[in-house]
C-alpha positions in Angstrom: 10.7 1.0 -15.2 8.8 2.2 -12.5 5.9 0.6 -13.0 7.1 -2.9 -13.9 8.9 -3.1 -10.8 5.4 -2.0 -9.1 3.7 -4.9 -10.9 6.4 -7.1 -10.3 6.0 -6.3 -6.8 1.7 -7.2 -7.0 2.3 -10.3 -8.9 4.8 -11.4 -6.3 2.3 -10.8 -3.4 -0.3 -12.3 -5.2 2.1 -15.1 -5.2 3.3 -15.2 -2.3 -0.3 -15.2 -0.4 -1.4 -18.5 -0.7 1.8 -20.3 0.0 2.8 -21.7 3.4 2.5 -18.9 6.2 5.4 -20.2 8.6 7.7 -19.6 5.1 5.8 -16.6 3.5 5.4 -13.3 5.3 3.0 -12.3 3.1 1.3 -15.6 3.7 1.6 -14.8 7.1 0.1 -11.3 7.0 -3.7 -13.0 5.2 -3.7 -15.3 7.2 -4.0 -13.3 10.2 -6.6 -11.3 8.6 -8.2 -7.8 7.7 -7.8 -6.4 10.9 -4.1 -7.0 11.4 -2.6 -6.1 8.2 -4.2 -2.8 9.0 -2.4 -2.7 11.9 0.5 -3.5 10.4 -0.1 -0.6 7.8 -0.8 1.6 9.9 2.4 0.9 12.0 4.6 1.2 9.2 2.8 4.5 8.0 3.7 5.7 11.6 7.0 4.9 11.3 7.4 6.7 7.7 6.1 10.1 9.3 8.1 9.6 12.2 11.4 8.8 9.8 10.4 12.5 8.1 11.2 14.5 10.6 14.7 13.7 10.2 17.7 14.1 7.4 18.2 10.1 6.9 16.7 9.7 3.1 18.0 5.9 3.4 15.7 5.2 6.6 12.6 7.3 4.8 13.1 5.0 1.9 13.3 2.2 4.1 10.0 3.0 5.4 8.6 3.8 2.4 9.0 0.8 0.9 7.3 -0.9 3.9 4.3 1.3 3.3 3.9 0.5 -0.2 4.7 -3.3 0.5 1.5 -3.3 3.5 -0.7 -1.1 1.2 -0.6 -3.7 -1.7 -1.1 -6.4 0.8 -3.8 -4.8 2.2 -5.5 -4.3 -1.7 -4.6 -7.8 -2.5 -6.1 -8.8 0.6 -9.3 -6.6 0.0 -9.4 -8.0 -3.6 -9.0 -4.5 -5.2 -6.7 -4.3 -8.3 -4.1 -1.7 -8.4 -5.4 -0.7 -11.9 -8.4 0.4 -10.0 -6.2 3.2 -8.2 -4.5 3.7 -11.0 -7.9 4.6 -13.0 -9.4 6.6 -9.6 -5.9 8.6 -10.3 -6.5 9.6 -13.7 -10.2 10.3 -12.6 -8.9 12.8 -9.8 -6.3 14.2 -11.9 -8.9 16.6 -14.0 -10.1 17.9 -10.9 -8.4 20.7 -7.9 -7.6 18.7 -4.9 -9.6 21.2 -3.4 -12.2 20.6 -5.4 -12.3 16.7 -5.1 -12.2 17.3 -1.6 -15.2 20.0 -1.4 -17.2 17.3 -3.6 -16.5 13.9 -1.8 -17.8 15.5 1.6 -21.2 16.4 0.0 -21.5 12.6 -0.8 
């Protein structure tokens, strides 16, 4: 269940991004470009870690979801399929964090 709402959620972006801008927020979000749907991102991660350091689950969900929303925009935007993830998951999941950690920095 999970998961199909995740790629109904992709194939809704990928949708989405090439219809008008002025009626699409996700349309509006490529068009502007690389630089600010990182910004946006990276607002909305702020605004997740801020939301954690208090009791409200519904606001932490709310901000989660804007997270994941401006992540796969960002991937769809980057041309990077979430399968990609999915497969660098399983990769990193017969390793110790520790490990993959120690081993990426000697790259």
């Amino acid at each position: 269940m999970v998961f199909k709402n995740l790629q109904q959620l992709i194939k809704k972006i990928k949708n989405q991004k090439n219809k008008d801008y002025r009626v699409s927020y996700t349309a509006s979000l490529i068009k502007r470009g690389k630089d600010f749907c990182i910004k946006k991102f990276m607002e909305e991660a702020r605004e997740l870690a801020a939301s954690a350091n208090y009791l409200n689950k519904k606001n932490i969900i709310h901000e989660a979801t804007d997270v994941l929303y401006h992540y796969l925009v960002l991937l769809e935007l980057k041309k990077i399929s979430f399968r990609l993830i999915l497969k660098e998951i399983k990769k990193r999941s017969r390793t110790s964090g520790f490990i993959e950690k120690f081993n990426r920095k000697k790259k």
